[in-house]
Backbone bond lengths (Angstrom), bond angles and torsions (degrees), N, CA, C in turn:
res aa  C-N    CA-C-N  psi(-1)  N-CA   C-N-CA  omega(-1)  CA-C   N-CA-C  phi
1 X - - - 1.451 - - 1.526 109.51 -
2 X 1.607 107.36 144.36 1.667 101.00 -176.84 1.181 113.00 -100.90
3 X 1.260 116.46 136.44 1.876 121.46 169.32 1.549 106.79 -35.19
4 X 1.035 135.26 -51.30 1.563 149.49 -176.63 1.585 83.46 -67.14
5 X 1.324 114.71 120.81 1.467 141.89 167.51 1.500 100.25 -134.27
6 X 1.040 144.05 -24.38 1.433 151.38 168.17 1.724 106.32 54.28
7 X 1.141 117.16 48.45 1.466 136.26 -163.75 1.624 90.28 -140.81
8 X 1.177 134.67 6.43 1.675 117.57 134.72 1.603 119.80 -131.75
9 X 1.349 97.57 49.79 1.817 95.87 -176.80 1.720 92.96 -108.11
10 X 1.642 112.04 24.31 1.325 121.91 155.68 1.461 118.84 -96.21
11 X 1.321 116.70 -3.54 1.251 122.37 -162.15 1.237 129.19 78.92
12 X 1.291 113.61 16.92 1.835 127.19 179.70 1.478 92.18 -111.58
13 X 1.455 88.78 166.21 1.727 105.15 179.66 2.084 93.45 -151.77
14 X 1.094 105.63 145.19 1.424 96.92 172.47 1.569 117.33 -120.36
15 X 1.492 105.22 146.14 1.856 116.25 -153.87 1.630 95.72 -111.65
16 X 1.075 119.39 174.95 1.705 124.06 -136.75 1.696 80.00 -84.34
17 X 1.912 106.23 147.58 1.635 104.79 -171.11 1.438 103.63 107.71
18 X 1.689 119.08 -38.82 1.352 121.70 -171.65 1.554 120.75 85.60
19 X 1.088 103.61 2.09 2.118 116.84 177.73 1.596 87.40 -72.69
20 X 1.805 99.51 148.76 1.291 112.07 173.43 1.047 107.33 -100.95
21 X 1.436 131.57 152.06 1.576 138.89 152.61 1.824 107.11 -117.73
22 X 1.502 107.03 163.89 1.269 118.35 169.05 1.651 100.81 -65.97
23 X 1.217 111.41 156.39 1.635 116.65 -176.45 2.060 102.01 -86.38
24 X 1.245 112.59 5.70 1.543 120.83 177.61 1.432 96.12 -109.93
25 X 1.138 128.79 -13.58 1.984 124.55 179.87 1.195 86.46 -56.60
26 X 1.662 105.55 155.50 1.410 129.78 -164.38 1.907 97.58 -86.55
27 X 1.103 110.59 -10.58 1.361 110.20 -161.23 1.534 79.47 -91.21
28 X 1.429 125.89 -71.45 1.442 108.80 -157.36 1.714 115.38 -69.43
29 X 1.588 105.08 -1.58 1.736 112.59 170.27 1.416 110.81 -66.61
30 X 1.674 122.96 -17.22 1.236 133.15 -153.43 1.597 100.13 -106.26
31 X 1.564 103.58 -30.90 1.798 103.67 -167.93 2.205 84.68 -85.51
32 X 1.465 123.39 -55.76 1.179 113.86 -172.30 1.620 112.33 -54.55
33 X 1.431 125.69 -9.46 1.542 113.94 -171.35 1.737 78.71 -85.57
34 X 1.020 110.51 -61.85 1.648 102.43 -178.26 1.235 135.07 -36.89
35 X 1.386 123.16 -42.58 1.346 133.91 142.99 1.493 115.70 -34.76
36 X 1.393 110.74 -44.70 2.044 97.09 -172.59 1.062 113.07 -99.09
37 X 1.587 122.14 -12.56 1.238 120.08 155.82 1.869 117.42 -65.68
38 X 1.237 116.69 -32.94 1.409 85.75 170.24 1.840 107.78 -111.25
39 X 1.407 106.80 44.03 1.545 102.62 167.17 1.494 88.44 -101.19
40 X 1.610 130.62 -43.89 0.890 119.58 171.16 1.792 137.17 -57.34
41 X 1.000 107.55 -43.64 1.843 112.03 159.46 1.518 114.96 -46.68
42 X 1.730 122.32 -25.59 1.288 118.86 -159.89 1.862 71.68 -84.66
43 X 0.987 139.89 -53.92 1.463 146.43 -129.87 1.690 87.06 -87.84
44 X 1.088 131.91 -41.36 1.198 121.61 166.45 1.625 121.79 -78.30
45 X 1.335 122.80 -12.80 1.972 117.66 166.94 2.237 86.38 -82.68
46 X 0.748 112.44 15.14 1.336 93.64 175.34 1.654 111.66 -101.99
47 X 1.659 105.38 -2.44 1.754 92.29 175.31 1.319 77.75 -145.36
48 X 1.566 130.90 79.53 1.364 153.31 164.60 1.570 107.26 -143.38
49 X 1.210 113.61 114.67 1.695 115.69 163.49 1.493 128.11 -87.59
50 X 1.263 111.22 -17.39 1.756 126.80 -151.20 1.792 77.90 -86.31
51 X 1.395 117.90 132.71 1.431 125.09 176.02 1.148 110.65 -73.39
52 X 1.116 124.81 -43.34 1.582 139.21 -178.56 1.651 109.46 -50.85
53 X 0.984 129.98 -69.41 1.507 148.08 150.44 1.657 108.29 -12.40
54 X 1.707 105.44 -77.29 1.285 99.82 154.53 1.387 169.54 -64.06
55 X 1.565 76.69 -4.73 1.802 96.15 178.91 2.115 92.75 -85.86
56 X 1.314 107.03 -36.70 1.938 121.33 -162.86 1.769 79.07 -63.42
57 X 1.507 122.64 -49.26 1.656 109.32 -145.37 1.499 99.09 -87.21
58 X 1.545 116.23 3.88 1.604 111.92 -168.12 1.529 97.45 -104.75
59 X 1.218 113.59 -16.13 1.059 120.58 -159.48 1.566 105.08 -99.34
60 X 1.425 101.42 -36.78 1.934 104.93 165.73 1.932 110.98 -59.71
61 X 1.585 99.62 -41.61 1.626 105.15 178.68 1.617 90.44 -61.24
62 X 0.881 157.61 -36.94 1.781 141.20 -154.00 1.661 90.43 -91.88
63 X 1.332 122.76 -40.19 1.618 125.40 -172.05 2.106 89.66 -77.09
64 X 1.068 103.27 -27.22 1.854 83.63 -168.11 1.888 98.63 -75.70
65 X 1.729 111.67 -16.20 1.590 104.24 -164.47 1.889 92.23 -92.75
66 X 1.300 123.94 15.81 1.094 111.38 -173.50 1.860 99.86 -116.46
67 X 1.287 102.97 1.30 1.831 118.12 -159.92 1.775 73.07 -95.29
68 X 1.377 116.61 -61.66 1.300 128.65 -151.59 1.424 102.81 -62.27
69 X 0.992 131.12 -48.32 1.502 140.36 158.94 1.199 117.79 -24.46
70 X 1.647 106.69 -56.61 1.561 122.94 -178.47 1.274 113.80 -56.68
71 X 1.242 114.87 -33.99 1.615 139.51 -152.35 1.014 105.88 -87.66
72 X 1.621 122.96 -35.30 1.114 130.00 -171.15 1.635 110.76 -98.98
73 X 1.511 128.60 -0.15 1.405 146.22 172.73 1.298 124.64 136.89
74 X 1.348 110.07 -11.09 1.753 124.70 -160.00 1.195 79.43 -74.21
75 X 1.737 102.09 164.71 1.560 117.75 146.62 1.523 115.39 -78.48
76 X 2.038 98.28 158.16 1.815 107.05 177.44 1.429 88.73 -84.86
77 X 1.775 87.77 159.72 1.091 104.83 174.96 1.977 90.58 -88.06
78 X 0.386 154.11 95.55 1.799 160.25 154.84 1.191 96.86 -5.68
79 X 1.588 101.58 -104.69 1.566 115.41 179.17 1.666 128.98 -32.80
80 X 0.906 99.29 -42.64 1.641 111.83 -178.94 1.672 98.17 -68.49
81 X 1.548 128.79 -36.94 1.350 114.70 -153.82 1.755 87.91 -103.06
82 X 1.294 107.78 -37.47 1.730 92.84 166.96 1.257 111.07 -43.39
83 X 1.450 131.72 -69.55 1.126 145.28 -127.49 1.601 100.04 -73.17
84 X 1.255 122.22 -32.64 1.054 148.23 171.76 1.548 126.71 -77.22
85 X 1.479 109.02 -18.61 1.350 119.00 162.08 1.604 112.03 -96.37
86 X 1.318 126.61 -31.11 1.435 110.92 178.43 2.079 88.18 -83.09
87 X 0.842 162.70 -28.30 1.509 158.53 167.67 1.735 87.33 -26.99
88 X 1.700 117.34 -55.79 1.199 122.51 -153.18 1.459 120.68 -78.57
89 X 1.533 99.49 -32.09 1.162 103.13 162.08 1.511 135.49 -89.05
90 X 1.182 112.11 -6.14 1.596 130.49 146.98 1.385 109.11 -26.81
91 X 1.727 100.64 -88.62 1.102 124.43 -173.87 1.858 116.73 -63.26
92 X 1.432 117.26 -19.75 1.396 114.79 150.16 2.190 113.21 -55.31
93 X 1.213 113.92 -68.77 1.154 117.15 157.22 1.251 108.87 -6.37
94 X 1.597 123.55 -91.39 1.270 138.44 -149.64 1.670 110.93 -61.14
95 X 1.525 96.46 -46.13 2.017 95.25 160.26 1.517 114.06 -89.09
96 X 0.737 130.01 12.38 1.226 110.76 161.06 1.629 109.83 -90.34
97 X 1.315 135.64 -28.20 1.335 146.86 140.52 1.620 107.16 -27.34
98 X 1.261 135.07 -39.96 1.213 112.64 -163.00 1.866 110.34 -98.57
99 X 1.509 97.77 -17.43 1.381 111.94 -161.32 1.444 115.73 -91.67
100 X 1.353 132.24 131.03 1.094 128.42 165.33 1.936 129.36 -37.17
101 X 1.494 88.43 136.42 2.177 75.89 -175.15 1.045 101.44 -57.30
102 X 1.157 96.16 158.06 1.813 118.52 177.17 1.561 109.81 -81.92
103 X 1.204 138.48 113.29 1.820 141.70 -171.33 1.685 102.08 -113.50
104 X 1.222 99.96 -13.11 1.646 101.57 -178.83 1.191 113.29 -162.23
105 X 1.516 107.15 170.97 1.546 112.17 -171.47 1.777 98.86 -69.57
106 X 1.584 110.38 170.35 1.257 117.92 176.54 1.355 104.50 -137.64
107 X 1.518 101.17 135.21 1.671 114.48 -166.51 1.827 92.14 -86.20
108 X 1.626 113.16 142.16 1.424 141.33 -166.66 1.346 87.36 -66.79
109 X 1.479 127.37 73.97 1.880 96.36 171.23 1.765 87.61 -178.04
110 X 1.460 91.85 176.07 1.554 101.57 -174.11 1.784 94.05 133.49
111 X 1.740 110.90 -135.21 1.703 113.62 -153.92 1.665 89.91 -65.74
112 X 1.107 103.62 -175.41 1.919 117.60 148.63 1.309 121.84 -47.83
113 X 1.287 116.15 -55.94 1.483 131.29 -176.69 1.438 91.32 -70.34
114 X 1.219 134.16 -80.92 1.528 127.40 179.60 1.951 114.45 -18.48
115 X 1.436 117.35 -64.41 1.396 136.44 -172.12 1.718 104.28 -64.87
116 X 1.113 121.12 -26.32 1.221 126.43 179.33 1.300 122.22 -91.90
117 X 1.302 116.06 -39.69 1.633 128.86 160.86 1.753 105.89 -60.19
118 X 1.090 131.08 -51.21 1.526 138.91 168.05 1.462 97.57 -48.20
119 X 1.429 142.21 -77.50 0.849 146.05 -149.99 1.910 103.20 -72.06
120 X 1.477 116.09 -25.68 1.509 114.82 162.52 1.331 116.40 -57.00
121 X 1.719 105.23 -43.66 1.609 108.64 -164.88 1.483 102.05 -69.18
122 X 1.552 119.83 -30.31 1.633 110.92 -160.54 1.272 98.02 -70.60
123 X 1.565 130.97 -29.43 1.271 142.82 -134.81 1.612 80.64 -87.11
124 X 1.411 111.22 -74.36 1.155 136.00 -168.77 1.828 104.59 -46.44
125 X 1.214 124.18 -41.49 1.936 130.81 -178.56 2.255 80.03 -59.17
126 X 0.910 88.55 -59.53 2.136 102.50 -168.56 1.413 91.42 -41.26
127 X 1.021 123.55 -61.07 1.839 125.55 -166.75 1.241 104.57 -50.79
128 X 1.654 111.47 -52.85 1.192 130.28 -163.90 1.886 121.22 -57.41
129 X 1.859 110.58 -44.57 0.979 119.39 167.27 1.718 112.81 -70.15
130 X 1.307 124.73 -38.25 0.804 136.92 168.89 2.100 114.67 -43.80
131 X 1.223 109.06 -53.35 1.028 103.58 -173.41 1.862 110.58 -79.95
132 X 0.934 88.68 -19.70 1.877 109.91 176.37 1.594 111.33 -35.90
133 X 2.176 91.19 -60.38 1.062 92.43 -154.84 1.758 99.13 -91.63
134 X 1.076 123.63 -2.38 1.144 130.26 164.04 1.724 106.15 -67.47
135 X 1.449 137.90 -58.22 1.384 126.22 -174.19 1.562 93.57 -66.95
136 X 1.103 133.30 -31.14 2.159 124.18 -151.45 1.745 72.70 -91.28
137 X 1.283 152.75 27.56 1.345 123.05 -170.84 1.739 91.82 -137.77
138 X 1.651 107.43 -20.09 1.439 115.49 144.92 1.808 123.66 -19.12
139 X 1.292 117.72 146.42 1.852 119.92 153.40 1.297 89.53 -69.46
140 X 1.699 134.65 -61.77 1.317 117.10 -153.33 1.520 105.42 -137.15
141 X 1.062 120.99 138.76 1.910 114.50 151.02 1.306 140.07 -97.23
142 X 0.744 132.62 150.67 1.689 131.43 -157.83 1.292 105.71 -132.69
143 X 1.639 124.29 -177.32 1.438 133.28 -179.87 1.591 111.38 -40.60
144 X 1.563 120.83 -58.47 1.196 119.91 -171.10 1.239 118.76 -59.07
145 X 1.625 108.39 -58.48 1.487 110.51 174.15 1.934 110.18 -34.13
146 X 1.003 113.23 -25.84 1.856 106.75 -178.22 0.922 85.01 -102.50
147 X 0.895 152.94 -81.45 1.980 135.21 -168.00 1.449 116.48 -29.00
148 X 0.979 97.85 -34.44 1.819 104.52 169.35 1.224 140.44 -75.84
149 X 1.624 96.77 -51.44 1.764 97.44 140.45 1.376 134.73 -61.15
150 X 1.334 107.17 -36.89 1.842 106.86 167.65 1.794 102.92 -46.47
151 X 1.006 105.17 -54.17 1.670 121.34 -141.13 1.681 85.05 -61.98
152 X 1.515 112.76 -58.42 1.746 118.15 159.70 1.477 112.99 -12.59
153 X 1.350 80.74 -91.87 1.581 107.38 -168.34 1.855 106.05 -37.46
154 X 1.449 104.49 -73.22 1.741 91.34 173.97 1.713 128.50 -56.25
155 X 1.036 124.43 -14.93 1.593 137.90 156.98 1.651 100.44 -49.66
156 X 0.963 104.60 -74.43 1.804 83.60 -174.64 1.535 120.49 -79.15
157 X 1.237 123.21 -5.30 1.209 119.99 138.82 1.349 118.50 -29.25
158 X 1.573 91.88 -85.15 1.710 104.88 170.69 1.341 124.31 -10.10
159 X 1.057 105.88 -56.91 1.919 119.66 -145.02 1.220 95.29 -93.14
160 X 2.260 127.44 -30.71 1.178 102.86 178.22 1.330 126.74 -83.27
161 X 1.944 100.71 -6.03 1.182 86.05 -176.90 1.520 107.29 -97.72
162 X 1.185 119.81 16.90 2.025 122.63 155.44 1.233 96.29 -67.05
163 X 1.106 102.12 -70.88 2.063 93.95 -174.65 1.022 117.19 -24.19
164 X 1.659 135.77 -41.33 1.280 115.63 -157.55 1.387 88.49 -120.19
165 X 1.117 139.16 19.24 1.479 147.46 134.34 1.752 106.92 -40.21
166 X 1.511 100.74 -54.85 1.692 123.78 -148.76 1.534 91.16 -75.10
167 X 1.521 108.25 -51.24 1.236 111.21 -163.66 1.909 112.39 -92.98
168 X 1.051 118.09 148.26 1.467 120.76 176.40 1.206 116.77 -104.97
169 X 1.514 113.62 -23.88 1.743 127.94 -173.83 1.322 110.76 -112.51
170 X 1.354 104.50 52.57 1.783 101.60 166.75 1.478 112.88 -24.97
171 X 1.208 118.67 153.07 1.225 132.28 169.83 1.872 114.48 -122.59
172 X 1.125 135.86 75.09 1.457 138.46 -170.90 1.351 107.09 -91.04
173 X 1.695 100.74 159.33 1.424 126.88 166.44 1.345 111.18 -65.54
């Protein structure tokens, strides 16, 4: 089968169910922020060596294609995306233990791995408002819709506090 289906060179795209939307509907603005947030995370495990790191950030990309699903009409998997958000906040826990308190803001920059993890989280805050205003633009929200924003919201948690995992020479305001 060919990628070229030529069934959105109208400007529609169709979301799980087979219903069309314009490719500017807020709903499919919400599944593409999700998409570049984890094209971007893949682009940052690409100048990461520590396995651990990469097994946690491959494993958020498999939890972001199951958000996107949702987003697009499917049902959440619940359990699976909880289960996978307290994993995250574990491991928030565990670095935040190693790292100096934070007394000031910290400028997005430093190694590769540092600049790339920053540049996941901004991506990832973008997805995040993005998908926001897609559930608040809902008639109603339910359990998932907050599991989803949680699941957001602690993701860039996550990632800033890899950054300063990555980096040793903060640079602050």
């Amino acid at each position: 089968m060919s990628i070229t289906t030529k069934t959105g060179d109208d400007g529609t795209t169709a979301i799980f169910g087979g219903k069309r939307l314009t490719k500017s509907d807020v709903q499919i603005e919400a599944c593409g922020a999700a998409d570049e947030a984890t094209s971007f995370i893949g682009l940052a495990i690409e100048s990461i060596s520590e396995k651990k790191v990469i097994n946690l950030l491959s494993d958020v990309q498999m939890h972001l294609y199951l958000i996107m699903a949702y987003l697009s009409g499917s049902s959440l998997d619940i359990k699976r995306i909880k289960k996978h958000l307290n994993v995250m906040e574990s491991v928030i826990k565990e670095y935040e233990r190693t790292l100096p308190k934070l007394t000031r803001f910290i400028l997005p920059q430093g190694s590769e791995q540092t600049s790339r993890l920053h540049t996941a989280r901004a991506i990832v805050r973008s997805a995040e408002r993005r998908i926001t205003h897609f559930i608040y633009k809902k008639d109603a929200q339910n359990k998932s819709d907050a599991l989803t924003l949680q699941y957001m919201n602690r993701l860039s948690d996550l990632l800033f506090l890899l950054a300063r995992i990555f980096d040793k020479n903060e640079v602050t305001t």
